[in-house]
N, C-alpha and C positions, 0 to 999 in steps of 0.2 A: 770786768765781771758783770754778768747781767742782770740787770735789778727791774723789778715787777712795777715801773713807772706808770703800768696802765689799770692800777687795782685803785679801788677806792679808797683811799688811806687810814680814812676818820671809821665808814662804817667796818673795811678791812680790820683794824686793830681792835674794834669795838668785838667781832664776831670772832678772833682768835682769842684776845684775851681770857671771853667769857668761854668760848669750846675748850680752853687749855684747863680752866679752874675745874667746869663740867666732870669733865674727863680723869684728872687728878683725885678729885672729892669721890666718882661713883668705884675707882681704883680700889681707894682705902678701903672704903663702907662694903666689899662684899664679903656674904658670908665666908666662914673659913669651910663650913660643908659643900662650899662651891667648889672649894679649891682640889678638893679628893674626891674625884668621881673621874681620874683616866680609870681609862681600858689598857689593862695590860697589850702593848701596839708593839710591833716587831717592822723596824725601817728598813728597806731593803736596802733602798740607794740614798744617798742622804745630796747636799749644796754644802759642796766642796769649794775648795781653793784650788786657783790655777796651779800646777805642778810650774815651779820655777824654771826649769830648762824653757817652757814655752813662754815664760811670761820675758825673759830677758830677749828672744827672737824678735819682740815686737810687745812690750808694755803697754800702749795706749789703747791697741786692740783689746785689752782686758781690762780698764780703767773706766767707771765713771765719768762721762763730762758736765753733766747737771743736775741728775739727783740720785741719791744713795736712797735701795730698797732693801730692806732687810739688814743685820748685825753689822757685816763686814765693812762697810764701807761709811757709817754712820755719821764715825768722827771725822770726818774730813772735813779741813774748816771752807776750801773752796767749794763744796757742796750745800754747808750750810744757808746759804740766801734760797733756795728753794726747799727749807723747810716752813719757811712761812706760809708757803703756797701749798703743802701739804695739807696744812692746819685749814687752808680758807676751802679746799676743796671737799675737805671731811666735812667742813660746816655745811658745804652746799648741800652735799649725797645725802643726810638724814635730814635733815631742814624740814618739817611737813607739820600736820596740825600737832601729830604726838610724837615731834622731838624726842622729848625725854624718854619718851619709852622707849625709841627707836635706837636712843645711843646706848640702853640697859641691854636691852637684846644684845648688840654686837656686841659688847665689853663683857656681856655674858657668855656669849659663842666662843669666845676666845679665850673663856678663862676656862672652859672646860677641858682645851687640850695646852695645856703649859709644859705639860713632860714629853707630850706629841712633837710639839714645838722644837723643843731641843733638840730632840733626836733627830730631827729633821736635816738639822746640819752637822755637819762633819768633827769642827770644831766646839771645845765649851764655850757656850755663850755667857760671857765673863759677866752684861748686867743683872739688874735684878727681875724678878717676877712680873712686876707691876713695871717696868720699863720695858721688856719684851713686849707685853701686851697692848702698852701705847705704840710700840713699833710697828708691830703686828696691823693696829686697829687704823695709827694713822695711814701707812704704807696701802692699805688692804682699800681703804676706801678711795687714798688719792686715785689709787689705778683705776679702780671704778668710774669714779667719777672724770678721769682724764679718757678709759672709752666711751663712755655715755656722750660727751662730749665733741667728740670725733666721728660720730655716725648724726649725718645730715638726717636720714631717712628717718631716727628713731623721734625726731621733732619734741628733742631735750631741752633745750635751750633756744633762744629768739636768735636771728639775725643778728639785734645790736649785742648781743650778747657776746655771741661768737666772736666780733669785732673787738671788742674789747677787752677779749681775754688774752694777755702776752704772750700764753703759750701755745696756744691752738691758732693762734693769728700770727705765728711767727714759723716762715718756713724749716729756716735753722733749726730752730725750737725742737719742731716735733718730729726729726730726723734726731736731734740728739736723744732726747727721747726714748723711738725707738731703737737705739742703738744702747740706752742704756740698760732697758728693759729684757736685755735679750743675752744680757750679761751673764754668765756662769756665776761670777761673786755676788749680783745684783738680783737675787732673786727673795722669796718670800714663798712657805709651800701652797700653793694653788686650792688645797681647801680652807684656806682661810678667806679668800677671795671668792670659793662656792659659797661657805658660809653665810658672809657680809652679804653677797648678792640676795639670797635665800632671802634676806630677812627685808632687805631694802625692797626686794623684786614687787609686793603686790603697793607698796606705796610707789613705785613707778609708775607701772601699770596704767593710773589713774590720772596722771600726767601725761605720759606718753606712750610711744609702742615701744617700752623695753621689751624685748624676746621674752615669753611665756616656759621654754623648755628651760635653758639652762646658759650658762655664761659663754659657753663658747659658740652660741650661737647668734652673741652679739656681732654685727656687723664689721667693725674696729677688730677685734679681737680675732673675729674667722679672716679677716683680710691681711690681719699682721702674720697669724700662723701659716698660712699659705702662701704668703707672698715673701717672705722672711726667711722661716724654718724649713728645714728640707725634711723633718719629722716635727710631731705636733709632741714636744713637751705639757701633756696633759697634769703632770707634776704630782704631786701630793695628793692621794685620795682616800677618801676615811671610808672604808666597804667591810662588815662583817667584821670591826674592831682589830682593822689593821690597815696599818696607813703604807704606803708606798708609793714609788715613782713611774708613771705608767709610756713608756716609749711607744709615739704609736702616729707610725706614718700610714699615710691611701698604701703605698707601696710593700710594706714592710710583708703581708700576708703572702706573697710572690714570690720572696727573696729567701732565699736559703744558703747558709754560711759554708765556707769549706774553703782548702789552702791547696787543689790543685791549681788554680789560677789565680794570677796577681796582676790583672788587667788584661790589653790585648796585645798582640804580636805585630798589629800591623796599627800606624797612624793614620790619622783621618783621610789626608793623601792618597797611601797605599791601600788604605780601604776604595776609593772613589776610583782607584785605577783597575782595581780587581772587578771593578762591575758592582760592587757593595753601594747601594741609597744611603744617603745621611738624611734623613726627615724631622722637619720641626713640628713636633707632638706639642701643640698650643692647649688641648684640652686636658692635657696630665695635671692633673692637684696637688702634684710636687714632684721635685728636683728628680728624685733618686728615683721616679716611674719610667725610668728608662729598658724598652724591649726592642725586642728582635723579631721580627715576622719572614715570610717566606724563605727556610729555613738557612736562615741570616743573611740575606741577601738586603732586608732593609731595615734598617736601624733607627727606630723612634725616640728622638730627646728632644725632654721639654726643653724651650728659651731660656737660659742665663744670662742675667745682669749683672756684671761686678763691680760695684761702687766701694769706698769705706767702710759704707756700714753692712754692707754682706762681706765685706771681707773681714769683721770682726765677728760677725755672724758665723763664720763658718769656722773660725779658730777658738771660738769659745763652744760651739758643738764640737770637735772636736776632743777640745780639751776634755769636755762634760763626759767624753764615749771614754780619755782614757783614764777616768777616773775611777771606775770600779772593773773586773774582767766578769759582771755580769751584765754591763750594758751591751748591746748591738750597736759595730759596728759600720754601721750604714753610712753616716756621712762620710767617715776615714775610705768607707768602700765605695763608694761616689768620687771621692777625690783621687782616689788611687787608678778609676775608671777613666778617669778626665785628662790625669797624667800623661798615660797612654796613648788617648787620642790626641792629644794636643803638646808635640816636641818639636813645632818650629814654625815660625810666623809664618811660613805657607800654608801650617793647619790651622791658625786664626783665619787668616783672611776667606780659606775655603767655609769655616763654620760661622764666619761672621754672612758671608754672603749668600747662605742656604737659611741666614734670621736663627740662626742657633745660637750664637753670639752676639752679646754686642755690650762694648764699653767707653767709657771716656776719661775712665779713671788712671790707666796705664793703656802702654801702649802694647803695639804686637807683640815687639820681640821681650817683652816683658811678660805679657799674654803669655807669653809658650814655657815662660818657668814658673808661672805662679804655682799652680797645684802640686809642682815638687816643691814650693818652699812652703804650701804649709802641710809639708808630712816633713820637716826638720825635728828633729825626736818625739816623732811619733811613733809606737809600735802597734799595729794593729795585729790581732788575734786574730782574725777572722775577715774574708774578700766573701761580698752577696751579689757577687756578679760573675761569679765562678762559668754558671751555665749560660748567659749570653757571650760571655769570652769564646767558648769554646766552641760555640754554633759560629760566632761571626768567621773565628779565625780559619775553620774546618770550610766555609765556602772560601774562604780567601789563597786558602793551599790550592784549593781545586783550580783556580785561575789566577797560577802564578805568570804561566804567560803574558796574560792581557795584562797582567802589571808592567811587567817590562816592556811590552809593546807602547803599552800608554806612557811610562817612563820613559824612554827611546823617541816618542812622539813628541813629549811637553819638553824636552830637551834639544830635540834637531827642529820640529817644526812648529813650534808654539806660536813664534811671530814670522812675518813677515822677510826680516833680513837673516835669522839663524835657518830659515827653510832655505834661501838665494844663497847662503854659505854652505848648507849641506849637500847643493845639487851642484856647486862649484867644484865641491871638492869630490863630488863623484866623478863628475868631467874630470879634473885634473889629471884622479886616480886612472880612468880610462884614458887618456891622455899618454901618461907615463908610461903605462902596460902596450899600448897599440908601439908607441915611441920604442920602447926593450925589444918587442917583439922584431921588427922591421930593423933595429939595430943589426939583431943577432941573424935576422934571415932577410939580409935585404933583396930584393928585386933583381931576376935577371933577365 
């Protein structure tokens, strides 16, 4: 189990003790006229649980490995050793001349949406008021304080600092991390975190270049959603006294739903033998900004990585799309795109070597059934790739020839000895024919 051997022990325990008492004492003491001032809030989408058919395929993919954010996952005792580190990092994030004020505000901020709060999740949140709120407050700052941390540029913390922090100085660390953070059961709604930010933001300021706009355009934060999510779970948003879940990828404004088409007809192969480009689109800002240009003769996708933690990544988006039939299925309609093109380690190899691929986590012929295994009970409503299906495949009819010409080529003369064996056996064939002919009409 991994234990925080690099904290400072005496002033560590000094500075959780007194934040746990803090925090406890300012809980009690708020008014009860704090407590009734929601806005009547209508949740659209709530933080669900994984639907058990997907959770039995593959469990670890939807599991915690080091810390529990938000109800679900709380009591887990192997998660427990990192909430001490929870505690040390809330001390850090408010630490400034006016403390105490600082930790009034946010126990304030959160105590205004406590009925917001539940509604927020799917499930009754079995604890109490005043234990939400610590969840809430502690949760809401570690994150804070774990991206403030992780952005060199915002000049947070010192050198020796960085160094001696276990978790930011440990690689393992902060891949589990984020692998936990991106967890469907592991979440917290996202303006609890605008919130906290809000309040901490101009006491940063003054310390360093925290971002002046808003949270997501912390560095850490912009680099995990983009480089992670194939859509920006922008989450929980408190607008005009109603909170809701806001889905919202670069690509999404492009994409339009519909179930004449359920991927493509031809695989990455038979696309490259039709005369069809496969091009690595580097500058796309995410996964699913996959198009079609000259009318579908070339085929723009961004690079794919597939590691662990994008492969739990994209099984807990998944699960998150089939959680309600008002989400947009966009990632399930990425995967179902990906299927298609990729049904046999010759379309690995072809899309690893055009840099549209590349992994080391599994291998090829593993490569070419991943994307069907993770739509194993999945039902998708709705394919947002309907009309580049239909343009790619409509030029690929057009030159079904060159397919089989090319097909017929990469099969008789691809290398060196299947070309010497294909002109063998033309000879032979002329051979045998000249041989019949002079049989049957010999020479007089």
């Amino acid at each position: 189990m991994f234990k925080f051997s690099g904290l400072p022990s005496l002033r560590y325990l000094e500075i959780l003790t007194r934040m746990k008492v803090d925090v406890d004492n300012k809980l009690d003491s708020i008014p009860v006229s704090r407590l009734n001032t929601e806005k009547e809030i209508r949740v659209e989408t709530r933080i669900c649980r994984v639907p058990e058919k997907l959770r039995e395929l593959k469990e670890d993919a939807y599991n915690p490995r080091v810390v529990s954010i938000g109800p679900f996952h709380s009591c887990k005792d192997y998660l427990a050793p990192m909430s001490r580190h929870k505690y040390y990092y809330m001390s850090l994030l408010i630490h400034s001349k006016d403390a105490e004020n600082c930790l009034d505000e946010c126990i304030c901020a959160i105590t205004d949406f406590d009925v917001v709060i539940r509604q927020c999740y799917v499930e009754d949140i079995s604890v109490s008021n005043d234990e939400l709120r610590l969840m809430m407050l502690v949760d809401g700052c570690f994150i804070l304080e774990l991206l403030l941390r992780l952005a060199p540029n915002l000049e947070y913390i010192m050198p020796q600092e960085y160094e001696s922090d276990p978790l930011i100085n440990n690689a393992w660390m902060i891949r589990a991390l984020w692998h936990d953070l991106a967890l469907l059961e592991n979440q917290i709604p996202f303006f609890i975190l605008e919130k906290l930010y809000d309040i901490i933001k101009p006491r940063l300021m003054s310390k360093c270049r925290a971002p002046d706009s808003s949270l997501a355009q912390m560095p850490p934060a912009r680099s995990f959603w983009s480089r992670y999510c194939l859509h920006r779970i922008t989450a929980y948003n408190v607008r005009d006294g109603r909170s809701r879940i806001a889905l919202n990828h670069a690509a999404a404004a492009n994409l339009t739903p519909g179930n004449q088409y359920w991927g493509l007809n031809y695989c990455a192969e038979e696309l490259v033998q039709s005369g069809i480009e496969l091009f690595k689109e580097s500058e796309a800002d995410s996964l699913v900004n996959i198009t079609a240009a000259r009318h579908g003769q070339l085929i723009k996708i961004p690079p794919l990585f597939i590691d662990e933690v994008r492969d739990s990544l994209f099984r807990n988006l998944i699960a998150y799309e089939q959680s309600s039939i008002k989400i947009s299925h966009h990632v399930t309609s990425y995967v179902i795109l990906m299927k298609s093109l990729i049904r046999s380690p010759r379309d690995v190899k072809l899309l690893k070597k055009k840099g549209i691929i590349s992994q080391y986590w599994i291998d090829d012929q593993e490569y070419s059934t991943y994307f069907r295994s993770l739509l194993d009970e999945v039902f998708p409503t709705d394919f947002y790739f309907g009309s580049l299906c239909c343009q790619v495949d409509a030029y690929a009819n057009k030159f079904w020839f060159r397919r089989k010409m090319s097909a017929l080529y990469h099969t008789y003369f691809s290398t060196a000895w299947s070309m010497t064996s294909f002109i063998a056996a033309i000879c032979l064939f002329i051979l045998t024919v000249l041989q019949t002919y002079f049989t049957i009409n010999p020479a007089r």
